[in-house]
C-alpha positions as CSV (number, residue, x, y, z in Angstrom):
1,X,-47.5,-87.0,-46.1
2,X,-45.2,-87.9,-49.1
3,X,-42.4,-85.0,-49.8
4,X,-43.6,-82.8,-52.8
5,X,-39.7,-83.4,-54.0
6,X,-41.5,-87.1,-55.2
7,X,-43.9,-85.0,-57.2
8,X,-42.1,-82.3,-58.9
9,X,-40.9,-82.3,-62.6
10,X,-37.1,-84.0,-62.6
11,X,-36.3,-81.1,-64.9
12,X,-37.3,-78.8,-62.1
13,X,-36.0,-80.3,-59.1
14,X,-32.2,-80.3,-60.7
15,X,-32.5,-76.5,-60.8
16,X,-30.0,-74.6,-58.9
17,X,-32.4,-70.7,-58.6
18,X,-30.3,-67.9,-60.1
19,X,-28.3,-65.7,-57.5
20,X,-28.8,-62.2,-57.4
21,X,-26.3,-60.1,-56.6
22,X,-26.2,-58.9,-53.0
23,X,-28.7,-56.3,-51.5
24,X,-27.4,-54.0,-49.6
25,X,-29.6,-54.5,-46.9
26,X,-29.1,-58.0,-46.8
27,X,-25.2,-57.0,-45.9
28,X,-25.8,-54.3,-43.4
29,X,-27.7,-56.9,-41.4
30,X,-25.3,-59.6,-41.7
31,X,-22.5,-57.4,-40.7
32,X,-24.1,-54.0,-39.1
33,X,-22.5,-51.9,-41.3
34,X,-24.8,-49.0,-42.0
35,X,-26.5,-49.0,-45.5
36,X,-25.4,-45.7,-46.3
37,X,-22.1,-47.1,-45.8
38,X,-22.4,-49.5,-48.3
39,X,-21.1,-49.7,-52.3
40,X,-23.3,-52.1,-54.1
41,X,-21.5,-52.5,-57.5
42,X,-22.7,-56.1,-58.3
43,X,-25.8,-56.1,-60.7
44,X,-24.7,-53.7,-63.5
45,X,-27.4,-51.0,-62.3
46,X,-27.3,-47.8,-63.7
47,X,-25.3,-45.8,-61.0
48,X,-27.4,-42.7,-61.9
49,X,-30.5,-44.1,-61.1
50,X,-33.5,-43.2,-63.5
51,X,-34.3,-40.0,-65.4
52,X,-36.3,-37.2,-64.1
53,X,-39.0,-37.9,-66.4
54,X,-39.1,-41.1,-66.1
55,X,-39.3,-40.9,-62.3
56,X,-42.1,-38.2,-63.0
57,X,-44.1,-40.3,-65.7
58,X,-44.0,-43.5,-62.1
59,X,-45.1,-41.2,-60.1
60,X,-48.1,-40.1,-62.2
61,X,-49.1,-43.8,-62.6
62,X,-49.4,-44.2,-59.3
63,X,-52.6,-42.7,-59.5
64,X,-54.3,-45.5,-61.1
65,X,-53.1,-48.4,-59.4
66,X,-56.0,-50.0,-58.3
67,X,-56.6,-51.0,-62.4
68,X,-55.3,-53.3,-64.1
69,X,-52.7,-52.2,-66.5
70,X,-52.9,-52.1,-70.4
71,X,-52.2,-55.9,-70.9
72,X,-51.2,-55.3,-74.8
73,X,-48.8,-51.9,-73.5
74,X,-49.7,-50.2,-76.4
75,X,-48.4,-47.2,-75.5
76,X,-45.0,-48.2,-75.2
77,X,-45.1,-50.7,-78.3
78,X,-46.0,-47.1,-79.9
79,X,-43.0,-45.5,-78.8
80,X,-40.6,-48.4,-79.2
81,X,-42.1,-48.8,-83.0
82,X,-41.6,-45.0,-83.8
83,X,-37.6,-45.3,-82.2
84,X,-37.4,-48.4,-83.6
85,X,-38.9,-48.5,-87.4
86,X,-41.0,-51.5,-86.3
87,X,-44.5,-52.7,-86.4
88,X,-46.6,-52.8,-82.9
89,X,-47.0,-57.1,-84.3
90,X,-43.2,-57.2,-84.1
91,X,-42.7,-56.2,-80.3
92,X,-43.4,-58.6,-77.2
93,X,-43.3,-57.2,-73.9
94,X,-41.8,-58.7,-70.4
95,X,-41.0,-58.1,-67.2
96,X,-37.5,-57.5,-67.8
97,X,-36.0,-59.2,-70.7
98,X,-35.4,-62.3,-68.7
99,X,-39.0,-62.4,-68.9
100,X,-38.9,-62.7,-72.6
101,X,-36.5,-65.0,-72.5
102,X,-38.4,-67.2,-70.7
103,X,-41.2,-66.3,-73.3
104,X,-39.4,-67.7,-76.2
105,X,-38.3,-70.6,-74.3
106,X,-41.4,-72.3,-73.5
107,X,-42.7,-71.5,-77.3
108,X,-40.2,-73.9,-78.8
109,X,-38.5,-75.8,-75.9
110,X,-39.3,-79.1,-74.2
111,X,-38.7,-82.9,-73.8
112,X,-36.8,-84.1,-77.0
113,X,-35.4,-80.7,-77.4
114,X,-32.6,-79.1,-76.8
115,X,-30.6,-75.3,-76.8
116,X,-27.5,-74.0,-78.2
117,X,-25.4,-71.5,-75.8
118,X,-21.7,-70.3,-75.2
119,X,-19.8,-71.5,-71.8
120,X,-19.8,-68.2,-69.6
121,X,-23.4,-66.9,-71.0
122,X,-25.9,-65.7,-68.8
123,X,-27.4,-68.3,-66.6
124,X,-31.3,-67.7,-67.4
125,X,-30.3,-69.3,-71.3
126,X,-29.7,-73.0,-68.8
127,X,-32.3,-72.3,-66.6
128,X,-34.8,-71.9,-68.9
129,X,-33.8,-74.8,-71.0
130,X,-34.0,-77.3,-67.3
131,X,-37.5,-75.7,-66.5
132,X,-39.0,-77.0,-69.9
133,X,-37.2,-80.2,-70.1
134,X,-35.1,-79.3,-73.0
135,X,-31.0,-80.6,-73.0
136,X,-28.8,-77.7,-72.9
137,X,-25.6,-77.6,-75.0
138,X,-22.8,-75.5,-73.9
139,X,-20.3,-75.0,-75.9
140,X,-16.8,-73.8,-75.2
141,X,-15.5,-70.1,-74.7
142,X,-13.0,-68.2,-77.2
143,X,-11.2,-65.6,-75.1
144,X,-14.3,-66.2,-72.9
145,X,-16.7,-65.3,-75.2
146,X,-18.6,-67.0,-77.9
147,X,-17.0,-69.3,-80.4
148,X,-19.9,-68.9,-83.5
149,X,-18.0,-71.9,-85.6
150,X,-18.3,-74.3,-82.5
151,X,-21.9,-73.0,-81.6
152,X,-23.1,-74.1,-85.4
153,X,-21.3,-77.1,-85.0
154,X,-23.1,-78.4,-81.9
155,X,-26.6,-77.3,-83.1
156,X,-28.5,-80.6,-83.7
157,X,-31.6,-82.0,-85.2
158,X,-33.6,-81.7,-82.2
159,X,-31.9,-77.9,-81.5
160,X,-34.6,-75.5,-81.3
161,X,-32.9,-72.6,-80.3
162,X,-29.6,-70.6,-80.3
163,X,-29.0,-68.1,-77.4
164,X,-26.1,-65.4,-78.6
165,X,-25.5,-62.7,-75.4
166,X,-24.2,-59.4,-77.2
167,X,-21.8,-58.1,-74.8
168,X,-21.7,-61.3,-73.0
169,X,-22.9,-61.2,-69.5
170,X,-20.8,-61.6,-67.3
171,X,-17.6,-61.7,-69.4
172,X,-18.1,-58.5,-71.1
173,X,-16.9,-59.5,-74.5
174,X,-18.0,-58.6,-77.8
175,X,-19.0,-59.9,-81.2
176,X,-18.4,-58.2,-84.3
177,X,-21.7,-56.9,-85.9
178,X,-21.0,-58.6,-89.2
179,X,-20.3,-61.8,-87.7
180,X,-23.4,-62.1,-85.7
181,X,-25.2,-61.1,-88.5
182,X,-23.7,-64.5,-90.9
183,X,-24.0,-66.2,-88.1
184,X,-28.2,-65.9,-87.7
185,X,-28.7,-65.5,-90.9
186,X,-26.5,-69.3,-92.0
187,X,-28.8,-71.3,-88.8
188,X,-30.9,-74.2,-89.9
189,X,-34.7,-73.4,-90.7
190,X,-34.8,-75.5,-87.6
191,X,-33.6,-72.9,-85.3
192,X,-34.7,-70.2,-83.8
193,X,-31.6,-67.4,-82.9
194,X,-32.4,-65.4,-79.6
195,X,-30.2,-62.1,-79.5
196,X,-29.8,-61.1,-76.0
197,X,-28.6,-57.3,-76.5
198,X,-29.1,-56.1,-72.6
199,X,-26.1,-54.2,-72.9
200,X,-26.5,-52.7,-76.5
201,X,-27.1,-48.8,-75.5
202,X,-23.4,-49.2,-74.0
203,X,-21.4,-49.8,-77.4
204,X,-20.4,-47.0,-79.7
205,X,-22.5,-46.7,-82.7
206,X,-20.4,-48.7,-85.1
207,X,-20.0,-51.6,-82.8
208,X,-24.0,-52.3,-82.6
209,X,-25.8,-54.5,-84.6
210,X,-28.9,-53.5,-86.8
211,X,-30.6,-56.4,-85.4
212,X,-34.1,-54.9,-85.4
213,X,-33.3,-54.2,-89.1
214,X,-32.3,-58.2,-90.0
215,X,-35.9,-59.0,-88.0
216,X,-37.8,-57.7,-91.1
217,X,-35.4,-60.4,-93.1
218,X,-35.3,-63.4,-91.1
219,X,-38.4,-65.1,-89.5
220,X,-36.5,-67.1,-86.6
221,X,-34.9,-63.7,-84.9
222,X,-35.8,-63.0,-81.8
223,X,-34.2,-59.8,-80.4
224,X,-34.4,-58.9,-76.9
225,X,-33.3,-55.6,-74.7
226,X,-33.8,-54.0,-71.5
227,X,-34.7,-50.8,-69.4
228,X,-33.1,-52.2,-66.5
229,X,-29.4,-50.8,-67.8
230,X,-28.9,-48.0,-69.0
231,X,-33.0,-46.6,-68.6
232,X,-32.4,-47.5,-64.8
233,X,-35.7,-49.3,-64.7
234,X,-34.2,-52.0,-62.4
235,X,-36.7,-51.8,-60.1
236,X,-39.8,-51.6,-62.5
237,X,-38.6,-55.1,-64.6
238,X,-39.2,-54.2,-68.1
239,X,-37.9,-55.3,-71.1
240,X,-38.6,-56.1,-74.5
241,X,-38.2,-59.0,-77.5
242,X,-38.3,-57.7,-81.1
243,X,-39.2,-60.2,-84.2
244,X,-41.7,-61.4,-86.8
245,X,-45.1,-60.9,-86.4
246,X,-45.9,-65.0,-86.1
247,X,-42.6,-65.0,-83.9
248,X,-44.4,-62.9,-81.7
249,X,-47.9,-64.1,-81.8
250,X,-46.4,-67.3,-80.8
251,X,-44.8,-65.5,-77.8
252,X,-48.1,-63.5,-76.4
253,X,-49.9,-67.0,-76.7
254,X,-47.7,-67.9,-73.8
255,X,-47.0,-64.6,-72.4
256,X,-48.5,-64.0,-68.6
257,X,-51.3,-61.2,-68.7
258,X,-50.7,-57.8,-67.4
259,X,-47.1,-59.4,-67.4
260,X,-46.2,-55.4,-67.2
261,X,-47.1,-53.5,-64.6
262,X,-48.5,-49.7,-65.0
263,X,-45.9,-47.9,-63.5
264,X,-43.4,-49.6,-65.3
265,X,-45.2,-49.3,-68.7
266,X,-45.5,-45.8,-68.2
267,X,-41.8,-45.2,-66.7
268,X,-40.3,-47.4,-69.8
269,X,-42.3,-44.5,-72.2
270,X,-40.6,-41.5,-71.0
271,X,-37.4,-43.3,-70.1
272,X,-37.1,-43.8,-73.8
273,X,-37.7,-40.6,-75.2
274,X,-35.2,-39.1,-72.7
275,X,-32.1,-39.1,-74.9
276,X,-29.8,-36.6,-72.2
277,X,-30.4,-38.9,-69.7
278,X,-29.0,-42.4,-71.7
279,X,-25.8,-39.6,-73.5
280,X,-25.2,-39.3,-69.5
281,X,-25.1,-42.0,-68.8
282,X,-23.1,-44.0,-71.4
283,X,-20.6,-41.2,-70.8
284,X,-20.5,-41.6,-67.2
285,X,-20.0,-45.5,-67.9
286,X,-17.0,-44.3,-70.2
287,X,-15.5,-42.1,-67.4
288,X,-15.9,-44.6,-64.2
289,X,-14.5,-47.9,-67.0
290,X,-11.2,-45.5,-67.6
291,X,-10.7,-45.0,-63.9
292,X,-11.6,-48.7,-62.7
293,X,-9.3,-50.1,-65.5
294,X,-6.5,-47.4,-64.7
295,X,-6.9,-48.4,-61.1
296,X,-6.7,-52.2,-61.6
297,X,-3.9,-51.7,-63.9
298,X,-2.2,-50.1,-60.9
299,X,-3.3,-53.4,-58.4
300,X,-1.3,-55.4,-61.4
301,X,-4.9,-56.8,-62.2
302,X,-5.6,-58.7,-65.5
303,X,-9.4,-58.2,-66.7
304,X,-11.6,-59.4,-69.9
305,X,-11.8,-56.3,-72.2
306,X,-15.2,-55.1,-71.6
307,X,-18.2,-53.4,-73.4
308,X,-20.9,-53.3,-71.0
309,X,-21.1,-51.4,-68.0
310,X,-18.9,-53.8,-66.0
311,X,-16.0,-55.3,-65.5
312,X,-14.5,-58.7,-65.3
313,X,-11.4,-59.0,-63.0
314,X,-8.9,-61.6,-62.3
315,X,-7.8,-61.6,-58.9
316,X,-7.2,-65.5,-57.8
317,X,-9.0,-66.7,-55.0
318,X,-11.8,-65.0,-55.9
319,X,-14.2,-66.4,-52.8
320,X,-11.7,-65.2,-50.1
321,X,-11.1,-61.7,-52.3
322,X,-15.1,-61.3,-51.8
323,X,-15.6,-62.1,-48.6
324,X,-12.8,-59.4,-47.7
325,X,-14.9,-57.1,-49.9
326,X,-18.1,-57.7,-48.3
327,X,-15.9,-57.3,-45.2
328,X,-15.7,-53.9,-46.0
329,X,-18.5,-53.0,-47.2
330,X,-18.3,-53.4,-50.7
331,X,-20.4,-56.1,-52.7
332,X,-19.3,-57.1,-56.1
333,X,-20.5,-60.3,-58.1
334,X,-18.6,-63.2,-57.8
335,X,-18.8,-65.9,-61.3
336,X,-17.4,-69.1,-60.0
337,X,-20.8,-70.5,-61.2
338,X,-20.4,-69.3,-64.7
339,X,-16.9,-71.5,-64.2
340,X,-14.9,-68.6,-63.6
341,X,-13.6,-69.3,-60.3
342,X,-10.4,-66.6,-60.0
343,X,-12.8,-63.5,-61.8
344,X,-15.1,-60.8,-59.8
345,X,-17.6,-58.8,-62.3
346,X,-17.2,-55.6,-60.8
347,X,-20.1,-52.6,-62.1
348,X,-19.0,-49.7,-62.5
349,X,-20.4,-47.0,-60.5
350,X,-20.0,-43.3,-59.4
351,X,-16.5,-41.8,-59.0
352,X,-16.0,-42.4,-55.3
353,X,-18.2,-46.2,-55.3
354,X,-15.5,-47.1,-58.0
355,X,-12.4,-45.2,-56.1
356,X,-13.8,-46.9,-52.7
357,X,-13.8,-50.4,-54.4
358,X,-10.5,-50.1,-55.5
359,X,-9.1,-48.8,-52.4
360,X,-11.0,-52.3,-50.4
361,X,-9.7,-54.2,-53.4
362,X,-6.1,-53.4,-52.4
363,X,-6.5,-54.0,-49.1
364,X,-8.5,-57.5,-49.7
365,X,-5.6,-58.7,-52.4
366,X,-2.7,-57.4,-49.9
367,X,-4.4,-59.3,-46.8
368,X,-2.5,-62.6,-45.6
């Protein structure tokens, strides 16, 4: 019986899957430390879990599980256009944004194409190109985040689309609002600009751009967010891509039915109206960033100036480091395969996860 390998898509045998951070369950069997036991700070979760009502709202879906959900999720297009100041036409839904992603790569990507993206960008903007067949172009970092003049200098005639991560992931950095903005709007007519803004509700007002604003300007836009962050929809995998009504009738002609399930749906609706819960939370992020830098800063740590809800640390050999961590019960991410070979991405996470990480941190640098 030949090998399936001989039948596969080249595109999809070169594929290295993405790596998930850790579970914590996966650790406490390897090592037999108890899961209680163990600080899982390596997927950027929201450390304070999800919202009462949201929680609520799940658990009340539960009751009708044995129907299909609302493929077209028109209850929470409603609430994202009434947040939002958008049209039901201009809002695609996923499961999880990387779902979207994948969305808007199969619209406009394939053999003959290829992808714009910045060196230390989230993986799923490669993947996605390799699944379809398109070449990916990877441009090189500025201060490990995106270099915009080199990005429109690599874009081609055969460039379809231009991923921008905004904070990066998993660098952390940060563009300017105003330079994102002359950036999308000066791309080819060729080119469609993805804005992958997982980690938008994190930033201070003035340091967001109005990017569902420049969708009502610009055809090619595709904007795309999360619940998994700071909503603490994880779990549930729902996210969201925001652009022109024929940008997104494009994507729903490729998007999976009931791609949505009706817990999430219905957790996503009440996670969004619960404003207290995200305040919390972004000020919790604040509070455990200070202490994590103030104790790294203490370890004689260098890190990438951050603007997620994470944290990027140079601590050399990076492998050994996290395999001392994991030793103690502590999983962070390590990003040697986004070439960053001496850098953990550490999340930041309750008071005593962040305290405990720092304490196994010392111990793992100060081990011979």
């Amino acid at each position: 019986m030949s090998n399936p390998l001989a039948l596969a898509l080249p595109s999809v045998v070169g594929i290295a899957p993405y790596q998930t951070g850790k579970p914590i369950a996966e650790l406490a069997r390897e090592t037999g430390i108890a899961e209680s036991d163990i600080v899982k700070l390596a997927s950027n979760e929201n450390p304070l879990g999800m919202s009462p009502s949201a929680m609520a709202a799940a658990a009340a879906a539960l009751n009708e599980l044995a129907r299909y959900p609302d493929g077209a999720g028109f209850d929470l297009k409603a609430a994202l256009s009434a947040r939002f100041g958008l049209s039901q036409q201009q809002i695609v839904l996923g499961n999880g944004s990387n779902d979207v992603l994948d969305i808007v790569g199969r619209v406009f990507l394939g053999p003959g194409t290829s992808a714009v993206y910045s060196q230390h960008a989230f993986a799923v903007y490669g993947l996605v190109c390799q699944s379809v067949g398109a070449e990916r172009i990877e441009v090189p970092a500025r201060d490990y985040g995106h270099d915009l003049d080199a990005m429109r200098a690599a874009i081609r005639p055969d460039t379809r689309i231009v991923w921008i991560a905004n904070p990066n992931n998993p660098t952390g950095t940060l563009l300017a609002p105003e330079a994102v903005r002359d950036f999308v709007f000066s791309l080819p007519d060729t080119v469609v600009a993805v804005l992958d803004e997982a980690y938008s509700e994190y930033l201070e007002p003035a340091q967001r751009c109005d990017s569902f604003a420049w969708v009502h300007q610009h055809p090619r836009l595709l904007v795309t967010r999360t619940f998994a962050k700071i909503y603490g929809l994880a779990g549930l995998r729902v996210g969201f891509g925001v652009g022109s009504p024929e940008l997104i009738d494009l994507c729903n002609r490729v998007r999976q039915p009931f791609n949505v399930n009706s817990v999430a749906l219905a957790a996503a609706v009440a996670a969004l109206a619960d404003d207290d819960f995200v305040a919390r939370s972004a000020a919790a992020n604040r509070e455990g960033m200070a202490q994590m830098k103030t104790g790294l800063a203490a370890l004689g740590l260098r890190w990438i100036e951050p603007f997620g809800n994470f944290i990027t640390v140079e601590v050399g050999d990076a492998a050994r480091v996290n395999a001392e961590l994991l030793r103690r019960g502590v999983i962070v991410r390590p990003v040697a395969g986004y070439g960053l070979p001496h850098h953990l991405r550490i999340s930041i996470g309750l008071p005593h996860e962040n305290q405990r990480c720092l304490d196994a941190l010392a111990e793992s640098l100060n081990r011979s």
